[in-house]
C-alpha positions as CSV (number, residue, x, y, z in Angstrom):
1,X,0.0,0.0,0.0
2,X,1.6,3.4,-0.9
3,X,0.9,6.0,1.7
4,X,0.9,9.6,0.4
5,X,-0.4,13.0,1.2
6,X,-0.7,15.9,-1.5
7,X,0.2,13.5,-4.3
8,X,-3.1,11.8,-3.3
9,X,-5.2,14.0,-5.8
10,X,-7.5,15.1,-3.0
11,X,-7.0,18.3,-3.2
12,X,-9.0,18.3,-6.8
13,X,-11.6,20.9,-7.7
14,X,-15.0,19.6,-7.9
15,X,-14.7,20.4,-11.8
16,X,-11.8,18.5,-12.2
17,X,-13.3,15.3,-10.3
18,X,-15.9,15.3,-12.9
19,X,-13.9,15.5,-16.2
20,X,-11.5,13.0,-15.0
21,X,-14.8,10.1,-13.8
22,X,-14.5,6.9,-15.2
23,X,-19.0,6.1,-15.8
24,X,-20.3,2.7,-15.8
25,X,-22.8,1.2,-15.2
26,X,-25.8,3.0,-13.3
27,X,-24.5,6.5,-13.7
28,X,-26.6,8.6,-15.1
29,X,-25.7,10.7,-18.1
30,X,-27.2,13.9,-19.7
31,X,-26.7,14.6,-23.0
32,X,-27.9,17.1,-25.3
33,X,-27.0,19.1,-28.3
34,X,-28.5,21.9,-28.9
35,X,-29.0,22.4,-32.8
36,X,-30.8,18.5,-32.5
37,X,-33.4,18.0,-29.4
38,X,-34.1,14.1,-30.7
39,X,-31.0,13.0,-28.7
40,X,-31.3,15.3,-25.4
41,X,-31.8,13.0,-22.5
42,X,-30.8,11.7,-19.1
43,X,-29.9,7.8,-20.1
44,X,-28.9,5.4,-17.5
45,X,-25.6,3.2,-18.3
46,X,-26.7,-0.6,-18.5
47,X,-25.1,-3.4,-16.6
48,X,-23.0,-3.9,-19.7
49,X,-21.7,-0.7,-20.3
50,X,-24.0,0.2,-22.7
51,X,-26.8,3.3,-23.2
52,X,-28.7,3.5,-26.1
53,X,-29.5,6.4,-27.6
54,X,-32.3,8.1,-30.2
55,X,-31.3,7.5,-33.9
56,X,-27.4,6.7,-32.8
57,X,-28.0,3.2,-30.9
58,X,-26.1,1.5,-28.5
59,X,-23.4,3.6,-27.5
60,X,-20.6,2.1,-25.4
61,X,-19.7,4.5,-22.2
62,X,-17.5,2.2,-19.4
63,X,-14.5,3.1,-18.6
64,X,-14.9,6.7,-20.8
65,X,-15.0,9.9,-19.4
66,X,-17.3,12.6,-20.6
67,X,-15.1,14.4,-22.0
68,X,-14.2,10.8,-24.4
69,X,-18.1,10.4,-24.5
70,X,-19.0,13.8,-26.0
71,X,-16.0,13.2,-28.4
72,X,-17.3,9.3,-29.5
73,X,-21.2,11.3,-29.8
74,X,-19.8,14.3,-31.6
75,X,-18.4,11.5,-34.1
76,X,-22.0,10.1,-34.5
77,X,-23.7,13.1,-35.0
78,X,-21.6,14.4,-38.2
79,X,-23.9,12.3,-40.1
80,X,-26.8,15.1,-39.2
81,X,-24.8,18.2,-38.6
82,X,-21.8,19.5,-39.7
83,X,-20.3,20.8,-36.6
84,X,-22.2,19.2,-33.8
85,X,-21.8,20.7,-30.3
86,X,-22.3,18.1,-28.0
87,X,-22.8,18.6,-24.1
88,X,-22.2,15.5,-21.8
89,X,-22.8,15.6,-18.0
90,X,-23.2,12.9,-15.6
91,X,-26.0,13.5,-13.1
92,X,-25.9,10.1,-10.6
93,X,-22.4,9.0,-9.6
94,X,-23.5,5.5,-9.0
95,X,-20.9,3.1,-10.8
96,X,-18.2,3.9,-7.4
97,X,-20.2,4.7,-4.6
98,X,-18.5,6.2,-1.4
99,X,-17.9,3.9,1.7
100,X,-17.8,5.4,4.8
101,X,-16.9,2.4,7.6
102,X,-15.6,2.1,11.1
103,X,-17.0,4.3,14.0
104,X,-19.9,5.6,12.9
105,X,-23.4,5.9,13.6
106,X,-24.4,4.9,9.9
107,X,-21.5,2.9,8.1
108,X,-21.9,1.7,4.8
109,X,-22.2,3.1,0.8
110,X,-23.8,6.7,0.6
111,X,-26.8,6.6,-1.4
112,X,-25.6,8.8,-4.1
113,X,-22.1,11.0,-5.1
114,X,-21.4,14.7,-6.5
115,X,-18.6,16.2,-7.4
116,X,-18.8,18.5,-4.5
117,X,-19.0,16.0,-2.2
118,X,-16.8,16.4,1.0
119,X,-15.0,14.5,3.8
120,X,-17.3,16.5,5.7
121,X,-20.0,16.0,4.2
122,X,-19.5,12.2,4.0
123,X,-18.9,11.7,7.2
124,X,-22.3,14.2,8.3
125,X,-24.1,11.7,5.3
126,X,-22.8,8.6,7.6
127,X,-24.4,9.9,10.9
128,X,-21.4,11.3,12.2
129,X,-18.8,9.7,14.2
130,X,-19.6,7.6,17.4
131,X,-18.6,7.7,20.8
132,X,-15.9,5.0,20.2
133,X,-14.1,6.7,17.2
134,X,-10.2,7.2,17.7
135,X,-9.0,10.8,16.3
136,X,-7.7,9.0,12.8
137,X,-9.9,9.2,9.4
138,X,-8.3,7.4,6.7
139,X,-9.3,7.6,3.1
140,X,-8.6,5.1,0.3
141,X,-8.2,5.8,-3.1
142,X,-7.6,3.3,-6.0
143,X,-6.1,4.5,-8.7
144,X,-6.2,3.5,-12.4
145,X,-3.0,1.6,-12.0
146,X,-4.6,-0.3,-9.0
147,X,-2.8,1.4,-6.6
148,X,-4.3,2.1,-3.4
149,X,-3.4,5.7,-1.7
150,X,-4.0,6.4,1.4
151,X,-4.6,9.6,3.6
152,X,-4.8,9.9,7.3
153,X,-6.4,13.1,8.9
154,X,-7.3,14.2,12.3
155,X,-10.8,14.3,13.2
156,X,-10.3,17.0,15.5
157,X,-8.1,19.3,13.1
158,X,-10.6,18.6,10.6
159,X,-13.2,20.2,12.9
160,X,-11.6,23.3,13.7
161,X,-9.5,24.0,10.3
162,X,-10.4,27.5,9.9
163,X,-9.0,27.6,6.6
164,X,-11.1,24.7,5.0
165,X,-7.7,22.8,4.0
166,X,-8.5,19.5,5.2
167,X,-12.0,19.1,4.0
168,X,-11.2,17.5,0.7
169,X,-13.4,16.4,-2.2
170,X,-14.1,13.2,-2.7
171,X,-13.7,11.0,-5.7
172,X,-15.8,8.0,-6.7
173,X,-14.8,4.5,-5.3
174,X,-13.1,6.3,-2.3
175,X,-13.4,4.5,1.1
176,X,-13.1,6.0,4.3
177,X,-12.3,4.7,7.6
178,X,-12.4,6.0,11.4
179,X,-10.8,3.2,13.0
180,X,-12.4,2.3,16.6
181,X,-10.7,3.1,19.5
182,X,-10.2,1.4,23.1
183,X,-12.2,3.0,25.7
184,X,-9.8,4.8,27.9
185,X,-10.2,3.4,31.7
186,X,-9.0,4.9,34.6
187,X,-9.1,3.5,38.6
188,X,-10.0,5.8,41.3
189,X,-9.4,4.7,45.0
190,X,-9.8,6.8,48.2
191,X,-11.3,9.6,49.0
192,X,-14.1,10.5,46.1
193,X,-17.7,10.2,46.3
194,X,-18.2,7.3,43.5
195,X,-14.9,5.5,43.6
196,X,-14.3,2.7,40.9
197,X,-13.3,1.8,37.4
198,X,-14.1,5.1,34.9
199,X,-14.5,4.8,31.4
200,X,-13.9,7.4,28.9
201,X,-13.6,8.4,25.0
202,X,-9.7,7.7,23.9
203,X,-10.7,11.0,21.9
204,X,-8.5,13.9,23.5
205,X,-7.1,14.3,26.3
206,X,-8.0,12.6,29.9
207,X,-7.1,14.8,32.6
208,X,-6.9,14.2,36.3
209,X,-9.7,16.7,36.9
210,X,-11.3,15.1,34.1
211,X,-11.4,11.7,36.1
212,X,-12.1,13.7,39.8
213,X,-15.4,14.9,38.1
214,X,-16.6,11.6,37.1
215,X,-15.7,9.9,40.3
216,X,-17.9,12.3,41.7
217,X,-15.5,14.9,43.5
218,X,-13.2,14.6,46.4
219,X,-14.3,14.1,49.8
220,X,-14.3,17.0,52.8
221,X,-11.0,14.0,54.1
222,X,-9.5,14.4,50.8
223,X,-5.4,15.0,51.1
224,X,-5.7,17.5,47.8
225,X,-2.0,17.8,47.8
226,X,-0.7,14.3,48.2
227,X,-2.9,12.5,45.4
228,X,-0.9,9.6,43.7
229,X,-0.9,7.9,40.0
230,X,0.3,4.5,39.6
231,X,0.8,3.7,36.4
232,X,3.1,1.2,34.1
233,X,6.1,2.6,32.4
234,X,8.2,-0.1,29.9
235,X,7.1,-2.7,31.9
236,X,8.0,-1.5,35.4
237,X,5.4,0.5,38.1
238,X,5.8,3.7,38.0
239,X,3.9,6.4,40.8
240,X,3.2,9.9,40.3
241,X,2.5,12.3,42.9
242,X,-0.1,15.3,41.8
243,X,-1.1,18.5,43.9
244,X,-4.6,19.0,42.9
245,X,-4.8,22.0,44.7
246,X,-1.6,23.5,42.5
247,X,-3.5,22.7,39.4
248,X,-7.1,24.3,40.2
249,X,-5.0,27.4,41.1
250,X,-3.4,27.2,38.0
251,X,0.4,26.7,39.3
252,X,0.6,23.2,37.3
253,X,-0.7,21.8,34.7
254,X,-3.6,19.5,34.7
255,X,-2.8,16.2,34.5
256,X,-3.2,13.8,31.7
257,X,-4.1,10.3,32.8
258,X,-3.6,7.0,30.7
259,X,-4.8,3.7,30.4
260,X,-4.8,1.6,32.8
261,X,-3.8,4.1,35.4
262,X,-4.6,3.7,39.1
263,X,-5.4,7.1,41.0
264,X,-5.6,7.0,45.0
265,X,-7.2,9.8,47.1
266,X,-5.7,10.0,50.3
């Protein structure tokens, strides 16, 4: 699998996404020229390839773009006009449909593409992400050669790119993935209200205030300065001493907890 980034062709206009489509079957095509109504149409491409047009017949379209197809018509029509003009434009994207798998609330095909079609607006399309999506969206693209590209984003600096960069168009046949992620989960002992195992999104950070709030608060008997994080670093047990005072006064920095980890409240 080759892994790229710009080189991916994602960063296509919408325009260029549609010269450069591949139709087959169950696209739907428009075509009309304008100096001989009996063609215009919308015609659906058969499960062989085929359409079949008004006085011209079976016209083979898989594989072509429209730029090829309104060429091969243009050909056809010179035996009724001299200079034809013809206009080709698909209208259903249905021969590639977009897969959108993995953590969200709808996976599966979309029902239909466009060539303005979004990451976005995929993902928005597919329900939205769950609450057990990691950070990562990958998106697959095949390419003629039968290459597959890949692309991984950021979920979050997808959401809050001001500039747009990262929502990319799509392209027909592309697949996208948010992988699942572990829950995170977190022991509290001691002095909190609702001690026990807490679970909590892998997404972002989990801070030590983060895993206070869920465990209910401290206790009037809680030692604020002396709490401790056991934890398991390359193997060996590893303890962390936090002043949660230090931190709500801003001094130090909230703390981020980990898997796994084991906070007591003295």
């Amino acid at each position: 699998m080759k892994t790229v980034a710009i080189l991916f062709g994602l960063m296509l206009t919408p325009l260029v996404l549609a010269q450069e489509y591949h139709m087959g079957p169950d696209d739907l095509v428009k075509i009309s020229e304008l100096n001989y109504p009996a063609i215009e149409g919308e015609y659906r491409v058969n499960s062989l390839g085929y359409i079949s047009m008004p006085e011209l017949g079976r016209i083979h379209v898989k594989g072509k773009t429209p730029a090829a197809l309104q060429e091969l018509v243009n050909q056809k029509m010179r035996q009724f006009l001299n200079a034809p003009q013809v206009l080709v434009e698909v209208i259903e994207y249905n021969y590639r449909p977009i897969s959108v798998l993995g953590a969200v609330h709808k996976p599966g095909q979309l029902s239909s593409f466009s060539p303005n079609l979004t990451l976005v607006k995929a993902l928005s399309e597919a329900g939205g992400i769950n609450e057990n999506a990691s950070d990562k969206i990958i998106v697959m693209r095949q390419t003629e050669t039968g290459i597959t590209e890949t692309l991984e984003l950021s979920y979050e600096r997808l959401m809050f790119d001001a500039q747009n960069h990262l929502n990319i168009p799509l392209y027909p046949g592309d697949t996208i993935n948010i992988p699942v992620e572990k829950p995170l989960r977190v022991s509290v002992i001691g002095e909190v209200n609702q001690p026990g195992e807490k679970e909590f999104s892998s997404r972002g950070k989990v801070t030590i205030l983060r895993v206070i709030a869920a465990a209910g608060g401290l206790t009037d008997y809680a030692r604020q300065r002396s709490l401790i994080v056991k934890r398991e670093v390359d193997g060996k047990p590893a303890e962390f001493k936090v002043d949660i005072r230090a931190i709500t006064n801003g001094k130090d920095p909230d703390f981020v907890m980990a898997h796994g980890d084991v906070l007591i409240v003295p």
